[in-house]
C-alpha positions, 0 to 999 in steps of 0.5 A: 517494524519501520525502515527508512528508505530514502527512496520513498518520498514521505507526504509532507502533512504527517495526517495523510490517509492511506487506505488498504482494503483487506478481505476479513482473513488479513484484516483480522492478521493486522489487528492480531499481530499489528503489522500491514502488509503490502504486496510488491507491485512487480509480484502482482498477477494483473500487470495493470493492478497499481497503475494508472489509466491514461485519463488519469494520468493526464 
């Protein structure tokens, strides 16, 4: 189901591409009961994943 939260700033071109790579088990869960689901980043394991290297930042 969709929420809106106002916390969360929408692109402004609707045709943006978001990409998630999934193994084949929650792949095959998204078509099945079609709904993505997205981790929390503070409950990852590496406390680098979703971050951005400094070079990138920049």
């Amino acid at each position: 189901m969709y929420l809106i939260d106002n916390n969360i700033k929408l692109p402004i071109d609707s045709n943006t591409i978001v990409w998630k790579y999934l193994d084949l088990s929650k792949f095959v869960d998204l078509l099945l009961n079609r709904q993505l689901f997205m981790s929390r980043s503070d409950k990852f394991e590496d406390q680098y994943e979703g971050t951005f290297s400094e070079p990138t930042f920049e």
